[in-house]
N, C-alpha and C positions, 0 to 999 in steps of 0.2 A: 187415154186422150179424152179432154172434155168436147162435148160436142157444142157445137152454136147456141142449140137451145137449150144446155143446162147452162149456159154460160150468161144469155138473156133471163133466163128463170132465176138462176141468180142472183143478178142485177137488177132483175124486178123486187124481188123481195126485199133486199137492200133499201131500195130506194124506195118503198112502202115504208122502212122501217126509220129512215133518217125523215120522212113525212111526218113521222107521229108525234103529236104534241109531247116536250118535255123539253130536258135543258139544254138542249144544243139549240131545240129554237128559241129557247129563251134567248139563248146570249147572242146568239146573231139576230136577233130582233131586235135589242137593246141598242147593241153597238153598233149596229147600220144608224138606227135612232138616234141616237145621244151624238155619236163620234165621227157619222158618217162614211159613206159609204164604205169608202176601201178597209177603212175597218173593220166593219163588219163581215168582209170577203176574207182580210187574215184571220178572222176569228173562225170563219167558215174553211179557209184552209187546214187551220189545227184541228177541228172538231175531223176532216178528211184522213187525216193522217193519223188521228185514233183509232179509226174505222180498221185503214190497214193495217196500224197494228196489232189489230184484234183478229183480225181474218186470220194474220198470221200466227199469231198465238193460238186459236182455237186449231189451226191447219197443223199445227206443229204440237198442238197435247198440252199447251202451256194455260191456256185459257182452263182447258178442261181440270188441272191439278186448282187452281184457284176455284173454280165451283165444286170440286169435291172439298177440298180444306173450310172447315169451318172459322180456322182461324185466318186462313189468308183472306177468306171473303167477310172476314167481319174486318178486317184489318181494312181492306178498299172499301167496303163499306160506309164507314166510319169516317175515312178519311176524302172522300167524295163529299158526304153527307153536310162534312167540315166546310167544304169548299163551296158546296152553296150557301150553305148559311150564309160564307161570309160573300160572297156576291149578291146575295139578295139585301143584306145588313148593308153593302154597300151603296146598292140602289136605293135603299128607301130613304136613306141619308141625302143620298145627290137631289130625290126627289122633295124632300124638307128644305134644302139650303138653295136651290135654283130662283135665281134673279129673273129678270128682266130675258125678252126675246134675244135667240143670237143673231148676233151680225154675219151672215155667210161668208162676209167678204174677209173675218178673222178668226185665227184658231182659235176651236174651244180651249179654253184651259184646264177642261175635267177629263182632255182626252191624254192617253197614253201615246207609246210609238204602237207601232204597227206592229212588230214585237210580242209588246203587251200582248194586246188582244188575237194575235195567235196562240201564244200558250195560254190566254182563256179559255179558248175554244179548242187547246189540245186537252188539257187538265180536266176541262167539264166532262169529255169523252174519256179520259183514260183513266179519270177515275170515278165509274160508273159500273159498279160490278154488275149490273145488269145487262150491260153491252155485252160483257163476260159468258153471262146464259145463254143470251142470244145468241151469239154467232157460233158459241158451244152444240147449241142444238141445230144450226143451219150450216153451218162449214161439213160436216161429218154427212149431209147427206149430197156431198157433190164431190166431197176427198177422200180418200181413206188411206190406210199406212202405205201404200204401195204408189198412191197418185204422184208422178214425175213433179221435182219442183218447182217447172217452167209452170203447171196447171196452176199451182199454188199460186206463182208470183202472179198469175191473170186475172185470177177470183180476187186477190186481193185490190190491184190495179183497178178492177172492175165497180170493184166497192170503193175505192176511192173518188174514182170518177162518179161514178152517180152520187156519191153523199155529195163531192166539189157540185157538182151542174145543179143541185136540189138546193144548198145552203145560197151558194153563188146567184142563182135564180131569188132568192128570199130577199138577201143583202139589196143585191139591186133593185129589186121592187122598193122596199123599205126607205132606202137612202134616194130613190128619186121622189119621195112624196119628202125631201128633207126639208123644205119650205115651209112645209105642214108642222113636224117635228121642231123646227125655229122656235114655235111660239112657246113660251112659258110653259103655261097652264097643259099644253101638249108634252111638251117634254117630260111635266113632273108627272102627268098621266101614265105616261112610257113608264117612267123610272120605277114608280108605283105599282105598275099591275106587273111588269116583271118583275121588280124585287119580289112584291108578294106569290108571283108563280114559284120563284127559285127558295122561297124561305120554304113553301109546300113540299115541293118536292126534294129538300131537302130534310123536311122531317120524314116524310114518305118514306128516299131511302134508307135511312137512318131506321126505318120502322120497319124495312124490308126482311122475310128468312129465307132462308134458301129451300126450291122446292124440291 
């Protein structure tokens, strides 16, 4: 049985780890900015639902066979690597072609459903083979082959909650400065510094071995 304070420990770590600058906050940056708010909270929902699927995978051996495979991890690798490119190719396009200030008072037209930008924000996280390591290395010192699965579903539950409360927290900062975000020359800032965050760190992973 896990106790409270592996349970807060964690969840602390966790939520250190959906802190750290990289591509989930890119895209919930973006798409709170560009798409507003609520979008950026479905994006922030999928990027959650990565998390626990990873907890669970690592909890269950399945994360751990893709960090041992050299080819399963060049496979997500690769195909992660893919998916920013083309997110960030996409942004810096939006950021070349952007007109005139938005009207709040009507939809943008560069936004998707809500949808969309959840499986954004699932895909950027679930294909991250470094999420992969991570919770490879941090599941295994809280589970082991004998941990009950109620413990499992908790740590996972737990990790989704804090990534949801950290991105959710972001989204809504972001999307209440959306006045700011309105203006042109702001928006193509936005599209810009995050495209070029997401083209990086998609060569980065792309350039990634496994330790």
């Amino acid at each position: 049985m896990i106790s409270l304070i592996q349970v807060a420990a964690f969840g602390g770590v966790v939520m250190l780890g959906a802190m750290s600058p990289g591509p989930d906050f890119a895209v919930v940056v973006r798409r709170s900015a560009v798409s507003g708010r609520g979008y950026g909270m479905a994006a922030a929902a999928g990027i959650s639902v990565g998390v626990f699927a990873w907890v669970v995978a690592a909890a269950t051996g399945i994360a751990a066979l893709l960090a041992a495979s050299a080819m399963a991890f060049t496979v997500v690798k690769v195909a992660g690597a893919a998916y920013l490119l083309y997110l960030g190719v996409k942004a810096l396009r939006a950021a070349l072609r952007r007109g005139g200030e938005l009207d709040l008072g009507l939809s943008d037209p560069g936004r998707k459903s809500s949808w969309a930008a959840f499986t954004e924000g699932l895909l950027t996280n679930a294909l991250n083979p470094k999420a992969a390591l991570f919770f490879v290395a941090l599941v295994p010192q809280f589970v082991s082959g004998g941990t009950p699965l109620g413990d499992t579903l908790m740590l996972s539950l737990v990790a989704l909650a804090g990534t949801v409360v950290w991105f959710l927290l972001v989204a809504n900062v972001v999307g209440a400065l959306r006045r700011v975000f309105a203006r042109s020359a702001v928006r193509r800032a936005v599209d810009g510094l995050t495209g070029a965050a997401l083209i990086a760190l998609g060569v980065k992973l792309a350039a990634s071995t496994r330790p």
